[in-house]
C-alpha positions in Angstrom: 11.9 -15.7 14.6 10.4 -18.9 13.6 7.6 -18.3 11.4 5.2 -15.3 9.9 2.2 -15.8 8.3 1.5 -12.9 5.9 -1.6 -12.2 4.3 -1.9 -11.6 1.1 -4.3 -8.8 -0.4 -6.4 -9.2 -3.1 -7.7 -6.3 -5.9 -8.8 -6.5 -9.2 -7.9 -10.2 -9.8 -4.4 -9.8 -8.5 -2.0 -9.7 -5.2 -1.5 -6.1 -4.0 2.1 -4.7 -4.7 2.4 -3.5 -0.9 1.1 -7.5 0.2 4.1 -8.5 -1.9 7.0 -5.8 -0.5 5.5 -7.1 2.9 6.5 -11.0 2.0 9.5 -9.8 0.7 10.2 -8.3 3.9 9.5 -11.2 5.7 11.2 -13.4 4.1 14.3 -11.5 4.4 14.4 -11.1 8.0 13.2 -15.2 8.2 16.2 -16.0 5.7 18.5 -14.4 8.8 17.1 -15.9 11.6 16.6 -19.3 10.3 12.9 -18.9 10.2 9.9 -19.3 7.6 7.3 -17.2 5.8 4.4 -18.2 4.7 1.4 -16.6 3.3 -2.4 -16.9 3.1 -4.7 -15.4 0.8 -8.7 -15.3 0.8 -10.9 -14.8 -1.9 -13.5 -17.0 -4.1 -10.4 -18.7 -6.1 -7.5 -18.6 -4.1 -6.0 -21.0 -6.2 -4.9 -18.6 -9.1 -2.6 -16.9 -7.1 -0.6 -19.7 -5.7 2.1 -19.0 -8.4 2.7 -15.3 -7.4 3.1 -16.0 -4.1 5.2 -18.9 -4.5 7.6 -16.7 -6.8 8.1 -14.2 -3.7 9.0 -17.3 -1.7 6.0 -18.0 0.3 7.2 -21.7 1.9 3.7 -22.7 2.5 0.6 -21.0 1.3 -2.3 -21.2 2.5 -6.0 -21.2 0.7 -9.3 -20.0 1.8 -12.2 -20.4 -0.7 -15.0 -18.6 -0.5 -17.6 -16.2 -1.8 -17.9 -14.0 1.2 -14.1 -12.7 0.4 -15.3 -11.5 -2.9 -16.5 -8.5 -1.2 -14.5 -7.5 2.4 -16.3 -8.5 5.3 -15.2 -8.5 8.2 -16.9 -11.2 10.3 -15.7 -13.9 7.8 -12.3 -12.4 7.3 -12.0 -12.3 10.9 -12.9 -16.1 11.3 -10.8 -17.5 8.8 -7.8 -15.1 9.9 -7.6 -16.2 13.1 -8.4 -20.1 12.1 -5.5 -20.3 9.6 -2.8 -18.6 12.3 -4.0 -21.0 15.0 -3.4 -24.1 12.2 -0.4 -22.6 11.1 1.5 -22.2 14.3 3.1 -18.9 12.9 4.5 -16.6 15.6 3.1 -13.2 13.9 1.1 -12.4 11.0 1.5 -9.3 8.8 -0.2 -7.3 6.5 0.1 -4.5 4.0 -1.6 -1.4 6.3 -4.6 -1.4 3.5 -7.8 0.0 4.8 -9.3 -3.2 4.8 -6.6 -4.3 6.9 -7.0 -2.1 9.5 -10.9 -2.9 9.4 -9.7 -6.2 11.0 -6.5 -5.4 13.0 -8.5 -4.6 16.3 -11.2 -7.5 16.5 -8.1 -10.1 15.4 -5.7 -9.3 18.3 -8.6 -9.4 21.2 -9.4 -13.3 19.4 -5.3 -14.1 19.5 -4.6 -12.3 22.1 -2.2 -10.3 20.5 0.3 -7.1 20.4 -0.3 -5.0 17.5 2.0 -3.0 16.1 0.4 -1.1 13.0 1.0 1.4 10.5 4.7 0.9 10.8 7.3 1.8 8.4 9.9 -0.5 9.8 9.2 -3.6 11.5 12.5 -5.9 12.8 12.9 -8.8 15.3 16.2 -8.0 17.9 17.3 -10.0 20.6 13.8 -11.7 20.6 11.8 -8.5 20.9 9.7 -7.4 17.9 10.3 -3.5 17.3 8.7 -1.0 14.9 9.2 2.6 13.3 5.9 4.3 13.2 5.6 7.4 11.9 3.2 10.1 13.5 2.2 13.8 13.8 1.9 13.8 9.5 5.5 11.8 9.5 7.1 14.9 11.1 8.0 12.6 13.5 9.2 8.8 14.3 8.2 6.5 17.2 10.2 3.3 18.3 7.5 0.5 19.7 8.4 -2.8 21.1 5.7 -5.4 21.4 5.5 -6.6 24.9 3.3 -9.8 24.4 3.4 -12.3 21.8 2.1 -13.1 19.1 2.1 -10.0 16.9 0.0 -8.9 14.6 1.9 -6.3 12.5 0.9 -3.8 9.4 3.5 -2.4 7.3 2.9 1.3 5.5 3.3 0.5 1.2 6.4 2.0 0.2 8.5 0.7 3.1 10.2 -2.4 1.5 11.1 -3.1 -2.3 9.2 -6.1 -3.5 11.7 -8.8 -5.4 11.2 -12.3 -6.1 13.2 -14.9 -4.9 11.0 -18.4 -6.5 10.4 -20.7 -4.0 8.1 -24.9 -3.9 5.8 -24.0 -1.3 3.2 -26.6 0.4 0.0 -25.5 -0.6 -2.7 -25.9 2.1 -6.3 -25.7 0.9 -7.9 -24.5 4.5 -12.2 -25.6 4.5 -14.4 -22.3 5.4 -18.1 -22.4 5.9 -19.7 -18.9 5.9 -22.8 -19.0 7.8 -24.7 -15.7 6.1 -27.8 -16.0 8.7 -25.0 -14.8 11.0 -23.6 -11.9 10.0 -24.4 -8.6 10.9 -23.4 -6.1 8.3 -24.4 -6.7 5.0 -23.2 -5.1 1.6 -25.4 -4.1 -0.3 -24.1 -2.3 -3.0 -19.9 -0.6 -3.6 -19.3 2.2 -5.1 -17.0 2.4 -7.3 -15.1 5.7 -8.6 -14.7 6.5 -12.3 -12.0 8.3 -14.0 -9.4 5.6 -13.7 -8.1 2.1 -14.0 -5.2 2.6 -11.9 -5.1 2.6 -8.1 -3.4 5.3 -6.9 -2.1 3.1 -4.1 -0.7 1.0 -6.3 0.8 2.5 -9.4 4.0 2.3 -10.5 4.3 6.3 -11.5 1.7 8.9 -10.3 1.1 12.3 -11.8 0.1 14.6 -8.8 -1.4 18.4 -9.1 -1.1 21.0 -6.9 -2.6 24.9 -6.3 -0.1 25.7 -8.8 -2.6 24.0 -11.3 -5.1 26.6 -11.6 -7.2 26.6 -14.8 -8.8 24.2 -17.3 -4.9 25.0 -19.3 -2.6 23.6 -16.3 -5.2 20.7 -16.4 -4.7 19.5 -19.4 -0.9 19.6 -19.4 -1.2 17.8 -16.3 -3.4 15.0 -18.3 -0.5 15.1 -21.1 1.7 14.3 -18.8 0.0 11.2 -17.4 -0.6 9.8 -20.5 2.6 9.4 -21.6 3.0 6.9 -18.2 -0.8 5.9 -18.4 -0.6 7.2 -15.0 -3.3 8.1 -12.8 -3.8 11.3 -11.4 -3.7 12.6 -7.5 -4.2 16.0 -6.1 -3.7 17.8 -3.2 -6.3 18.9 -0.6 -6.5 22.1 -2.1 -7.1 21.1 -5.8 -9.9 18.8 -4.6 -11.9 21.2 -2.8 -11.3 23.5 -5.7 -13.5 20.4 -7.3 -11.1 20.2 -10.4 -10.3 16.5 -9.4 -12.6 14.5 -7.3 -12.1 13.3 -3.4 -11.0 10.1 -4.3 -7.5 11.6 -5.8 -6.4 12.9 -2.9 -3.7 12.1 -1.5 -1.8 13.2 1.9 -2.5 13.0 5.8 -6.6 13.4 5.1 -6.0 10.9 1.6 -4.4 8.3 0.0 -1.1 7.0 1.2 1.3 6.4 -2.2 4.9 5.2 -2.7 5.1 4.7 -6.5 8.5 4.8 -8.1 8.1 7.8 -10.0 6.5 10.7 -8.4 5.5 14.3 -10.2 4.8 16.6 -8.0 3.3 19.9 -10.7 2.8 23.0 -8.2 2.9 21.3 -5.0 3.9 23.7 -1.8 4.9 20.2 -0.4 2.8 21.3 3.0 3.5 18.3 5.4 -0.1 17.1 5.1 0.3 16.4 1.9 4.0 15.1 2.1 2.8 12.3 4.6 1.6 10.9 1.7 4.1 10.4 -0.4 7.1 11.2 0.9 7.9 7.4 0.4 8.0 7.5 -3.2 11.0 6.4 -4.9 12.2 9.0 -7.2 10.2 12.2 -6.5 10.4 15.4 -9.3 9.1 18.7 -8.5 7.8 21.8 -10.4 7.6 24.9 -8.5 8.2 28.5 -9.5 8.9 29.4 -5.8 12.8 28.2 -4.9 11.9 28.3 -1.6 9.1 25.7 -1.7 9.2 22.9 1.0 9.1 19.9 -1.7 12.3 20.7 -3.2 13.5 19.4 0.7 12.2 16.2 -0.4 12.1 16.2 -4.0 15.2 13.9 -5.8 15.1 16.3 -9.1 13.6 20.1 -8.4 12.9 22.5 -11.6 12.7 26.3 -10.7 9.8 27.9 -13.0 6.5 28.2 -14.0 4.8 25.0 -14.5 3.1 26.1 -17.8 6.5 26.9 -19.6 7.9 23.9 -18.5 5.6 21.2 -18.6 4.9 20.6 -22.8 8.4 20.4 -22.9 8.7 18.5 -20.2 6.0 16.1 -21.7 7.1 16.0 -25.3 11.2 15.2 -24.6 9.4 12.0 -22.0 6.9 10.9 -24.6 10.1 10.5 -27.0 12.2 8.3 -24.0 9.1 6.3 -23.9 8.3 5.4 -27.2 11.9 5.3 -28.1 
């Protein structure tokens, strides 16, 4: 392996955790093989990340300025993707598997001419061939890919790799973009944005998630005590969101959003395989079932036995104390 570019995604004024366990990755498996990584990151001031990135040991880091990143597109994303890995020189370029990433995957491996190996939740270089763990069939299953062509374009699942800094001088490459607008396409005219939360599911740190064992406005509101205490936001499983007590956007399984926070409540979750694809690469996962036989205590690294309602303000007041104390 001689060099990775790895791109570096942007949200709410900072670099995504998953973009930052994917350089970690990297840099690890360059640091055996002698080889480099290096990152790039987009957006209208690129330049106020260059500190982050250099404390997960980016060598060089590449800048592109410009106001079309402000809001993903992919025409421009695509063009100044594929013109910084042809500068570069880089052998592969990686992303966290964002949705915006996978916006971009297909159109950026038919302009490289590229192997793709996405979604993966292992990614490693042996004897020269780049291999991959992908999981599929709602992570019931795992399948081994080799890329047959090179380069390789790869997209790592969040969760997969532990993000830890290891400060590095990098060369700082400012990279000249010209957007010409009369040429795109698509056009954005307005986001949406949900309310409810300041946390990204996708990216917190401790998630609070309710299940059909939540079943009144009462079970709601211990599950909101709860999630205070870790000014956590709140997911929900399929079932709980088409009840409508929590809105589409906090689900979170197969059909939802993929999470891998490092603490994980799971409050009257079945643990149904849908919903365990995603977030069965949480760190520490605690369940709360009143049936013993319940699937999530197979996956669960502490399991209480009971009704969720007995044991949750108890639950809630002896982890406020830990907190605070």
């Amino acid at each position: 392996m001689a060099r990775v570019l790895c791109v570096a995604a942007v949200q709410d004024g900072r670099i995504k955790r998953s973009s930052l366990e994917v350089l970690t990755h990297f840099r690890q498996l360059c640091d055996r093989s002698g080889g480099a990584v290096e990152a790039v990151v987009l957006d209208p001031q690129p330049n106020q990340f260059v500190d982050t990135l250099q404390k997960y040991g980016a060598s060089r880091i590449f800048l592109v300025a410009g106001d079309a990143f402000g809001q993903h597109l992919n025409e421009p994303v695509v063009r100044a993707l594929e013109s910084v890995f042809r500068q570069s020189g880089a052998d592969a370029i990686a992303f966290a598997s964002t949705e915006s990433a996978k916006d971009v995957l297909g159109a950026l491996s038919v302009r490289l001419g590229a192997a793709v190996l996405s979604d993966v939740a292992d990614v490693d270089v042996r004897d020269g061939d780049w291999v991959a763990t992908r999981p599929v069939m709602a992570a019931k299953r795992h399948a081994r890919t080799k890329a047959l062509t090179t380069p390789v374009i790869v997209s790592v699942r969040a969760g997969s790799y532990v993000a830890s800094e290891a400060p590095a001088e990098a060369d700082v490459v400012e990279v000249s973009f010209s957007d010409d607008e009369q040429a795109r396409r698509p056009e954005i005219r307005e986001v949406l944005v949900a309310l409810g939360g300041t946390v990204d599911l996708s990216e917190a740190t401790v998630v609070v998630a309710a299940g059909r064992g939540v079943k009144d406005n009462e079970g709601r509101q211990l599950i909101e005590e709860l999630a205070e205490v870790f000014k956590a936001p709140i997911g929900a499983t399929r079932a709980v969101v088409e009840s409508g007590m929590y809105p589409a956007t906090s689900q979170i399984g197969q059909t939802g959003k993929v999470v891998s926070p490092d603490l994980y409540f799971a409050i009257g979750i079945s643990g149904a395989i849908q919903h365990v694809a995603g977030m069965v690469n949480s760190r520490v996962i605690v369940a709360i079932n009143k049936d013993p036989d319940a699937p999530i205590f197979q996956y669960c690294t502490y399991g209480l036995v009971g009704d969720l309602y007995k044991i949750l303000p108890s639950l809630t007041e002896e982890l406020r104390a830990a907190v605070a104390g």
